[in-house]
C-alpha positions as CSV (number, residue, x, y, z in Angstrom):
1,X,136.7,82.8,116.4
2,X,137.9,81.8,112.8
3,X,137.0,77.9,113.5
4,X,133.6,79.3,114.5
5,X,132.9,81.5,111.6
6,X,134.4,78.9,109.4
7,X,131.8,76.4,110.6
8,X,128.6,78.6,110.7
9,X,129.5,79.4,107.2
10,X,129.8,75.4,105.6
11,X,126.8,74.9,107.6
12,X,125.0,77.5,104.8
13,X,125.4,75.4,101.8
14,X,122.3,76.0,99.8
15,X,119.7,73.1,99.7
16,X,117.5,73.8,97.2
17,X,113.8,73.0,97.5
18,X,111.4,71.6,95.0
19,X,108.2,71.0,96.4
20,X,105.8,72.3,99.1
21,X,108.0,71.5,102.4
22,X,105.8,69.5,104.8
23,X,107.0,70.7,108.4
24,X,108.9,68.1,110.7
25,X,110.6,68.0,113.6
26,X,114.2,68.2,113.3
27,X,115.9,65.7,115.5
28,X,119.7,66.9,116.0
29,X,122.4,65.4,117.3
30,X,124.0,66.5,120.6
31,X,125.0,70.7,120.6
32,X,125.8,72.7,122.9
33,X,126.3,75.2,120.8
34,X,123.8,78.4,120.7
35,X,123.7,80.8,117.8
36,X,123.4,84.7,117.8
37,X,120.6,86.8,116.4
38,X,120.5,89.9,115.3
39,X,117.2,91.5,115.3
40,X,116.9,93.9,112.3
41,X,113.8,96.3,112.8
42,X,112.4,97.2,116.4
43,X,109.2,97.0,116.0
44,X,105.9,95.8,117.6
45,X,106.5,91.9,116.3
46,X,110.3,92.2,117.2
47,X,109.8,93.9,120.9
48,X,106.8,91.9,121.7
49,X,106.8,88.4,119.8
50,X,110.7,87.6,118.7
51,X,112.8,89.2,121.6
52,X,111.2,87.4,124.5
53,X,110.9,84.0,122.3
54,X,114.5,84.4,122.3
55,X,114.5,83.9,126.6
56,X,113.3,80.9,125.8
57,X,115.1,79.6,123.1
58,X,117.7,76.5,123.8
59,X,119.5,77.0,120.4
60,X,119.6,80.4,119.3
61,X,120.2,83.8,121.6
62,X,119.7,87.6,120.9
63,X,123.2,89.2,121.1
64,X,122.2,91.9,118.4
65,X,120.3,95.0,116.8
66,X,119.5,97.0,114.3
67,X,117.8,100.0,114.2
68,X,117.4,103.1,112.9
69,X,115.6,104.9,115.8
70,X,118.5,106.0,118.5
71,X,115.9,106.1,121.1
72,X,115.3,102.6,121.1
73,X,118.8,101.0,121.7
74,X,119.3,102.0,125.4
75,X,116.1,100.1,126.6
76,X,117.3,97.5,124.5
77,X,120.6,97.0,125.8
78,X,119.3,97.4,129.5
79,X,116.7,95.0,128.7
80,X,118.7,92.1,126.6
81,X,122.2,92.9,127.9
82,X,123.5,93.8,124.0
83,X,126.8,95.1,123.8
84,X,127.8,98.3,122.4
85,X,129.5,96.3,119.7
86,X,126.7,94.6,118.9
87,X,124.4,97.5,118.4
88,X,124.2,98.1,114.4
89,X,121.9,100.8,112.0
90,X,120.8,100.3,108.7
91,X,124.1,101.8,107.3
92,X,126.5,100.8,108.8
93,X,125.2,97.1,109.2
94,X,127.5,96.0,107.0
95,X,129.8,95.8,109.7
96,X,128.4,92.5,110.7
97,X,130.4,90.7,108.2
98,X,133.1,91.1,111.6
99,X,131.0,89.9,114.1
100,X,131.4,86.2,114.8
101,X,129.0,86.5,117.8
102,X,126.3,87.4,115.3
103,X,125.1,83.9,113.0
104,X,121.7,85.1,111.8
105,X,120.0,88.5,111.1
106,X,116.0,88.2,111.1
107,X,114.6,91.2,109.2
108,X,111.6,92.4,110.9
109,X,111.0,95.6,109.1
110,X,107.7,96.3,107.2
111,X,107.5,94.2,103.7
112,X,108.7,96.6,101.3
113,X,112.4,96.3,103.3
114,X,112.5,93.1,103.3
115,X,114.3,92.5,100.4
116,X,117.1,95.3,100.6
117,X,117.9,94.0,103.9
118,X,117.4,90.7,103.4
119,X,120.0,90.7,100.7
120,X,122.2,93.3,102.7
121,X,122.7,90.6,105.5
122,X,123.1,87.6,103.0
123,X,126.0,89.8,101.8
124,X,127.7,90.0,105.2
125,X,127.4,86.7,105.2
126,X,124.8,86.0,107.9
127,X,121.9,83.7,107.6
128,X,119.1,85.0,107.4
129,X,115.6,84.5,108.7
130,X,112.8,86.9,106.6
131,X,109.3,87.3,108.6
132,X,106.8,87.0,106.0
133,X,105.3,88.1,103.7
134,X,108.8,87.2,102.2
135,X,109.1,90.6,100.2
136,X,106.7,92.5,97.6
137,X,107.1,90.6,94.4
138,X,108.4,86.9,93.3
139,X,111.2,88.8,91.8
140,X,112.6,90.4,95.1
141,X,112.0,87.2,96.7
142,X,114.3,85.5,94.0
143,X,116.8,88.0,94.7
144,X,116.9,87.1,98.2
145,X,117.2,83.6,97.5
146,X,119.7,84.0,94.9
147,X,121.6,86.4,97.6
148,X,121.5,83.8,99.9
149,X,123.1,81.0,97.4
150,X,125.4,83.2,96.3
151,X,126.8,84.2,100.0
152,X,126.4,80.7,101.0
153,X,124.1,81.0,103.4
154,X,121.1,80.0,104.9
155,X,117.1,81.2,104.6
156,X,114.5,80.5,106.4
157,X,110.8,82.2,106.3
158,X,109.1,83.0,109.5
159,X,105.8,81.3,108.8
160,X,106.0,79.8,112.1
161,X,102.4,77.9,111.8
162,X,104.0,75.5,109.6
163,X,106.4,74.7,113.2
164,X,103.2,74.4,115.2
165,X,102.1,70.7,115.5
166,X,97.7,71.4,114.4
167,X,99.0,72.4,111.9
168,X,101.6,69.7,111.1
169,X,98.9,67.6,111.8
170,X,97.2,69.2,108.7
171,X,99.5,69.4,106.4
172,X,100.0,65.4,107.0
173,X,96.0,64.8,107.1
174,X,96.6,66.2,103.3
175,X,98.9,63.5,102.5
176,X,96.9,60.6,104.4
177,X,93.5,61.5,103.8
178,X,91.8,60.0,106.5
179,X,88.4,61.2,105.6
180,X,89.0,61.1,101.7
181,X,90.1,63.2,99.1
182,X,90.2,67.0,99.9
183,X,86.9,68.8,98.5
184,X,86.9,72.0,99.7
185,X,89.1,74.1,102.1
186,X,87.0,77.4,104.0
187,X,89.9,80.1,105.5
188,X,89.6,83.6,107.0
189,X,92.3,85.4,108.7
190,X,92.0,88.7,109.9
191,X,91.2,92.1,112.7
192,X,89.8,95.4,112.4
193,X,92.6,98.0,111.9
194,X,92.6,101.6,112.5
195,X,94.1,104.9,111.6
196,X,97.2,103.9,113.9
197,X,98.4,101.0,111.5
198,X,100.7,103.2,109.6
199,X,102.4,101.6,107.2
200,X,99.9,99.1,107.2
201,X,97.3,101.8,105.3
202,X,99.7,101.9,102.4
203,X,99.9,100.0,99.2
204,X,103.5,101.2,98.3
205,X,105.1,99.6,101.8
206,X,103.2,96.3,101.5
207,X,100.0,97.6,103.3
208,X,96.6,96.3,102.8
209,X,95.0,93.1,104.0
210,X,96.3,91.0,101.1
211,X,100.3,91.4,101.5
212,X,100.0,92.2,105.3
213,X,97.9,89.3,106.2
214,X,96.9,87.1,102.3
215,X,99.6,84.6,103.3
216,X,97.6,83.6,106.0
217,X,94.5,82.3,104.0
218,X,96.6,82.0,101.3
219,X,99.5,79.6,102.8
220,X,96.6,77.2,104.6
221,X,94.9,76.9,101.9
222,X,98.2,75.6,100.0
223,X,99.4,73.5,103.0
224,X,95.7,71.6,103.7
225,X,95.4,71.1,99.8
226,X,99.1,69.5,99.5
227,X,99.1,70.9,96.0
228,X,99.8,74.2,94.4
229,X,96.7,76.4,92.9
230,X,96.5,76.2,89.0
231,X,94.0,79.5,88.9
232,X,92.7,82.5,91.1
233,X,89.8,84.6,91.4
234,X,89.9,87.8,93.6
235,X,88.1,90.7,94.7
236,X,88.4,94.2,96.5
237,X,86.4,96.0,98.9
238,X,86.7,98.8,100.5
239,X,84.4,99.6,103.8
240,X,86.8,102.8,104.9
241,X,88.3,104.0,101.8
242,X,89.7,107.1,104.0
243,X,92.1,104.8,105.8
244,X,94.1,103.9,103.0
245,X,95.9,105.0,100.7
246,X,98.8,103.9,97.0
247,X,96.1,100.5,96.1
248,X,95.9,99.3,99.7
249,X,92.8,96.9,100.3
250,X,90.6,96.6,103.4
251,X,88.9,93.4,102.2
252,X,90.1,90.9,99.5
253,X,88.1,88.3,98.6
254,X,89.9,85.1,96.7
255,X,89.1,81.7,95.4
256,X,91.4,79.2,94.6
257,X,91.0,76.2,91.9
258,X,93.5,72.9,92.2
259,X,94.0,69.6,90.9
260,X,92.1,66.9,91.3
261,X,88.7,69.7,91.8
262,X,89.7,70.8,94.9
263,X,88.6,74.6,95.8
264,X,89.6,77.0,98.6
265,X,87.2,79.6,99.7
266,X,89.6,82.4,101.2
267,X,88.7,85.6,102.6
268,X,91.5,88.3,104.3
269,X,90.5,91.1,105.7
270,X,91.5,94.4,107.9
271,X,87.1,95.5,109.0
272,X,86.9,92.2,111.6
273,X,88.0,89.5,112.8
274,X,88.2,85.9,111.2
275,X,90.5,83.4,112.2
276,X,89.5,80.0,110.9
277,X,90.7,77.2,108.9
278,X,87.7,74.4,107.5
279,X,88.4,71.3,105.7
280,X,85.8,69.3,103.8
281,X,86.4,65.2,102.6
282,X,83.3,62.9,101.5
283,X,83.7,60.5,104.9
284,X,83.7,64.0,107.2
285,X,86.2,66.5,107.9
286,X,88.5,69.0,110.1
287,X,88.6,72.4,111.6
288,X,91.5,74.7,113.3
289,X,89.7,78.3,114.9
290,X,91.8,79.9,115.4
291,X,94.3,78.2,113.2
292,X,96.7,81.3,113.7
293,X,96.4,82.9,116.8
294,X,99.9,83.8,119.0
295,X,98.1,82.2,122.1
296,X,98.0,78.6,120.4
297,X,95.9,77.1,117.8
298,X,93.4,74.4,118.7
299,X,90.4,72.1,116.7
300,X,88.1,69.7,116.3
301,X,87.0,66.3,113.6
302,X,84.2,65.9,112.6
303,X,84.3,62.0,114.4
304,X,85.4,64.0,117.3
305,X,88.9,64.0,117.8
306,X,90.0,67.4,119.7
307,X,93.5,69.1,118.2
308,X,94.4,70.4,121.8
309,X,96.5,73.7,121.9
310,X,100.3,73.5,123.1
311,X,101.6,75.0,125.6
312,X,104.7,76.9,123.7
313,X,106.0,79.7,122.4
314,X,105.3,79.6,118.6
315,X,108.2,82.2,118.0
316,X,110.7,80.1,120.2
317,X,109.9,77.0,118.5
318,X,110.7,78.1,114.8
319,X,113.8,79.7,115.7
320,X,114.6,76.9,117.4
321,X,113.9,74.4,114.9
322,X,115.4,76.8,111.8
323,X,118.8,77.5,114.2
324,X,119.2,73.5,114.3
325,X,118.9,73.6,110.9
326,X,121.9,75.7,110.7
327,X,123.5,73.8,113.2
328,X,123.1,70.6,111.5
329,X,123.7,71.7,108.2
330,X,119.9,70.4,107.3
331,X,117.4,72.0,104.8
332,X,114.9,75.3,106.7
333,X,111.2,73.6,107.3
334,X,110.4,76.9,105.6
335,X,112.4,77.8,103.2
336,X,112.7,81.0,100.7
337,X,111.1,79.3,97.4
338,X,108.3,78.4,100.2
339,X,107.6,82.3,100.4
340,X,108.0,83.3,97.0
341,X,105.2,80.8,96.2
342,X,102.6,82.9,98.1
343,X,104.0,86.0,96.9
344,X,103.2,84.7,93.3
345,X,99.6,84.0,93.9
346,X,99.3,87.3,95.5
347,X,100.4,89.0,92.2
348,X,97.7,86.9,90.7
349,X,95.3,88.1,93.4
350,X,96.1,91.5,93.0
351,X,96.1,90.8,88.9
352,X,92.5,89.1,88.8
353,X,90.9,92.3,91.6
354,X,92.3,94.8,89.2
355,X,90.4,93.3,85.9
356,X,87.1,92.7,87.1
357,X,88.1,89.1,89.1
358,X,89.1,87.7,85.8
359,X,90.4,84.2,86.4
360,X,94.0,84.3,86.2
361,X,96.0,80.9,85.8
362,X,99.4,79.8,88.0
């Protein structure tokens, strides 16, 4: 086990990234090797969306948990065959650092854990894989990242759109141009949310539409731009102020400004549902609806070419692509610098709502 752990752990030196990372598909040389993942958090994106992606995974295999609700570990072992030894709380999880079965710890918990976790399993000396929002301010996303460097290890963010060939295809389109220089990018993400989204209702846990669901808009608006916003301007509403509660939104309205004049309309919200992605160039345009969606992501140009949906599991895919990253020691499509960016234009949203949508410069 020592020549394992020794390898998993050179295959984490830290590749820093400087610029937007344009997906690709990692081609890897011949492995037979499949990593383990423990899944830290049990909830409805972990039991429903990650654990069975990982029956369907050819790289990367659940062989762990981590939990703090007893009642959920027996149907978990029953259901994914996890040891007893493999079975981990939120104290005692720094046991893992003894685990050479366990490679990666993806922290599933709601945003305002991310980073204490995050940075707990970087100091086991695990990879890590951090669903997004990446954590509740750029400075607890730099911790995580500087965790990771320090531990040697790998990070990966789990925007998995950016693994999901439409949007590929868009990100590229933003390079290429086929229909001329970007003008304006139109983006809504969104559902209507009741009194049963718990920690979704509040502000302090990284509740509200803007850090639950922002990096939505927010991300596809970077990623069909190609470019990084230089200002913001945001709003608040509040349809069902009952519902929430510490500064959580229901609506947030934002506009972003970047070079070269190009604007993004973006709109998040937690009243109804939106789920589009529009793109506007002088010689026509491009559209994904819904550009986000679990069940696959589909869209038309406006000369008529159809962006079909795959059939895949979107989950599957990203672990798979981010585990051959860590198998073949090469940089994560979607790494943590990658989710720190959004989290600093969602201080800037949050910034510009507060003062009466001033425009606030990035």
């Amino acid at each position: 086990m020592k020549n394992r752990r020794t390898f998993i752990k050179k295959s984490g030196l830290f590749l820093a990234a400087t610029s937007l990372p344009y997906p690709y598909i990692i081609t890897p040389t011949p492995i037979h090797k499949k990593l383990g993942v423990a899944l830290l958090g049990l909830g409805s994106y972990a039991t429903n969306q990650l654990a069975p992606a990982l029956q369907q995974t050819k790289h990367i295999e659940l062989r762990g948990i981590v939990t703090g609700s007893p009642d959920k570990i027996p149907v978990w072992q029953q259901k994914y065959n996890i040891k007893d030894t493999h079975v981990y709380n939120y104290e005692n999880m720094d046991q893992l650092t003894n685990n050479d079965d366990i490679d990666v710890v993806y922290i599933v918990t709601p945003t305002f854990l991310h980073m204490k976790y995050a940075v707990k399993a970087a100091h086991a000396g695990k990879h890590v894989f951090c669903e997004k929002p990446m954590a509740m301010t750029a400075a607890e996303c730099q911790d995580i990242i500087d965790a990771c460097h320090k531990n040697r290890v790998k990070l990966a963010i789990g925007y998995r759109m950016q693994h999901e060939k439409n949007t590929r295809q868009i990100m590229d389109w933003a390079k290429t141009k086929p229909y001329g220089s970007i003008q304006t990018i139109d983006t809504a993400a969104g559902f209507k949310i009741g009194s049963w989204g718990a920690w979704r209702l509040d502000g302090a846990k990284g509740g509200g539409a803007i850090y639950d669901m922002g990096v939505y808009p927010l991300n596809a608006a970077r990623y069909s731009a190609g470019l990084e916003p230089t200002s913001v301007t945001a709003r608040h509403e509040n349809v069902r102020p009952e519902l929430f509660k510490n500064g959580a939104n229901e609506i947030t309205y934002f506009d972003l400004e970047f070079p070269g004049g190009i604007t993004a309309n973006c709109l998040v919200t937690y009243n109804t549902g939106k789920n589009h992605l529009n793109i506007k160039c002088p010689n026509g345009g491009y559209q994904l609806s819904p550009f986000q969606s679990y069940t696959g992501v589909s869209g038309t140009t406006t000369d008529g070419k159809t962006l079909s949906s795959c059939d895949c599991n979107q989950q599957a895919d990203q672990m798979d692509n981010d585990a051959l990253s860590i198998l073949n020691d090469k940089p994560m499509l979607v790494p943590g610098v990658e989710g720190q960016r959004d989290i600093r234009v969602v201080e800037a949203i949050l910034d510009s709502a507060r003062n009466g949508s001033k425009n606030v410069q990035l």
